[in-house]
N, C-alpha and C positions, 0 to 999 in steps of 0.2 A: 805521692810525696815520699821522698826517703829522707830519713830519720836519723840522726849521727849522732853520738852520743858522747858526753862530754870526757876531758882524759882520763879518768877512772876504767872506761872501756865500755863495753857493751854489758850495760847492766840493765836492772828493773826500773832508774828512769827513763830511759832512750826507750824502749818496750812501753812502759806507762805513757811513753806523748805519740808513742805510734800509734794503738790503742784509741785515745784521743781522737787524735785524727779520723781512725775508722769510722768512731763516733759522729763523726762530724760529715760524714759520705764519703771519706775521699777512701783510695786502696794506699795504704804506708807500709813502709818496710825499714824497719830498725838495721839499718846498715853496722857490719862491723868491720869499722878499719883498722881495727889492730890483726886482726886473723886470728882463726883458732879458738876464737871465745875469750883470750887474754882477757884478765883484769887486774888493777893496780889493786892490791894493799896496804899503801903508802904514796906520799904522797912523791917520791924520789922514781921512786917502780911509776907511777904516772907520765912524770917529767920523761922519763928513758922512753918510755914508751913514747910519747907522744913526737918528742923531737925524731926515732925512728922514722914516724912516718914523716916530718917536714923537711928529714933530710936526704929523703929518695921521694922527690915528688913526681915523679912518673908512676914508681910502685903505686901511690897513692891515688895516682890517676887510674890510673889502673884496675883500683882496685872498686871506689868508684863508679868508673866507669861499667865496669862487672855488674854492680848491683842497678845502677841502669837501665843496662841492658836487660836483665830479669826482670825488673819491674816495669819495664814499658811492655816488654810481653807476655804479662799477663793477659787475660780475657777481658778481666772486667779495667784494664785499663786504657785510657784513652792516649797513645801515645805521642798524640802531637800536644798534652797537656799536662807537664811534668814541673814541681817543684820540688826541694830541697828545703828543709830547718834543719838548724846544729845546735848545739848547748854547748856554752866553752868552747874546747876543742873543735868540737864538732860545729858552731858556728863558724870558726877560721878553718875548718875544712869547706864546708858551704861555700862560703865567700869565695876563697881561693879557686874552686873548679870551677865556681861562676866567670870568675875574672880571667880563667886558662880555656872558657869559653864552653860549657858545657850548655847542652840542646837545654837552658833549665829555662820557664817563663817567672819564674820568681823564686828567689830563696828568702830565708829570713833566722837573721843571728839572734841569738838571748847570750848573753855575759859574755863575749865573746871577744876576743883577741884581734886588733887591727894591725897588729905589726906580724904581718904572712907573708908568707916566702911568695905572691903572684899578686900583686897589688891592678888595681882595675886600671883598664887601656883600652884599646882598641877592640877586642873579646869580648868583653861584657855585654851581653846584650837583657839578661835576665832583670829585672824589679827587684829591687834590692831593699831587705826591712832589716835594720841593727837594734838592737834594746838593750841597754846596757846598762848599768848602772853608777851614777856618778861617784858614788865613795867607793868606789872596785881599785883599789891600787894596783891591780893589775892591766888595768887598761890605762896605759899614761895617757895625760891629755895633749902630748907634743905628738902621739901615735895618730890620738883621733882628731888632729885637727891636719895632718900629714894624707888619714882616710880619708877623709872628705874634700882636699882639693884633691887628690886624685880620683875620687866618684865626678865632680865636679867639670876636672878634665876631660876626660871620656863622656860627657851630657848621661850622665848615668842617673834612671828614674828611682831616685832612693829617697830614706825616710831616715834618720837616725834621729834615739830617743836617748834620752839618757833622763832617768830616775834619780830625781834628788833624796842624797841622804840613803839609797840602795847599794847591797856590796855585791859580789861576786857570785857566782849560782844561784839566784834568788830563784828561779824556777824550780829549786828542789828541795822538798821536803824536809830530807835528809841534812840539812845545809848545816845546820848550828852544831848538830851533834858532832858533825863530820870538821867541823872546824875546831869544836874545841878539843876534839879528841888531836889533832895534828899542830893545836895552834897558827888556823891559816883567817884568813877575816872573811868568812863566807858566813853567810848569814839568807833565810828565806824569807821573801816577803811576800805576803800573798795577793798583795793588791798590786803589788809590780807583776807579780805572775800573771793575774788575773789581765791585765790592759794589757801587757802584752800579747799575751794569746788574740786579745779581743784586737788590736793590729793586726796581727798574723792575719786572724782570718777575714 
């Protein structure tokens, strides 16, 4: 399973659900698609970052594709049996290499962005799980209902949840403090977290 981590960058949650995952049997790997270990500070330093990567989506593929490749040859992994989970960012990275067609048999989004530079087609072939949360002002509902006739279109085997009354990064911890310190509407909720995962797996 590789692990993407929301635009903040590769930090100790994306690490904390790979982790998880171990826990759970599979072999994960905390992907970092900014390079270099980058991490936002702010919430501006995130956005630059983040649009970097969705405006060179090859790099992205790329980059990816990279950790892919290292993780399906590993030892202890089974290469015809690969998935992807993201957080935020990292689920509209998900999504996106799913829908540009990656070898994935399933991905699955948490707070996650439906307006992505590779919307699902003809490529898609992976099982697709979105959790979202319905007070996220970040995810307009003209986005997610634009997502879904294009899963739709394509007979794409998906699930999308949306959490009434849940905002934005409810899978992290970190959320309230990180919100009020920026004034953003993130907020954790543990029983969104908790069903979700219990989807995922």
């Amino acid at each position: 399973i590789l692990v993407v981590h929301e635009w903040w960058g590769h930090n100790q949650h994306a690490r904390n659900k790979a982790e998880a995952m171990a826990e759970m049997g599979y072999v994960a790997l905390a992907v970092d698609m900014y390079g270099e270990g980058k991490q936002a500070d702010h919430p501006k330093k995130a956005n630059e970052f983040m649009m970097q990567v969705f405006s060179d989506i090859d790099m992205a593929k790329a980059r990816f594709d990279k950790a892919y490749e290292l993780l399906s040859a590993d030892s202890k992994v089974d290469s015809e049996r690969m998935g992807a989970i993201g957080f935020c960012f990292g689920g509209s990275v998900v999504l996106t290499m799913a829908n540009m067609g990656a070898d994935l048999d399933a991905v699955a989004a948490f707070h996650s962005g439906v307006q992505i530079p590779v919307m699902p087609g003809e490529n898609l072939s992976a099982r697709v799980l979105i959790c979202n949360g319905e007070a996220d002002p970040m995810v307009k509902p003209e986005h997610v209902t634009a997502y879904k006739a294009a899963l739709d279109s394509a007979g794409a085997d998906y699930e999308y949840i949306s959490y009434p009354g849940v905002k934005h990064a409810y899978t992290n911890p970190d959320a309230d403090s990180i919100g009020a310190e920026y004034g953003l509407p993130l907020a954790y909720d543990e029983e969104a977290e908790r069903d979700s995962w219990n989807k995922m797996e």
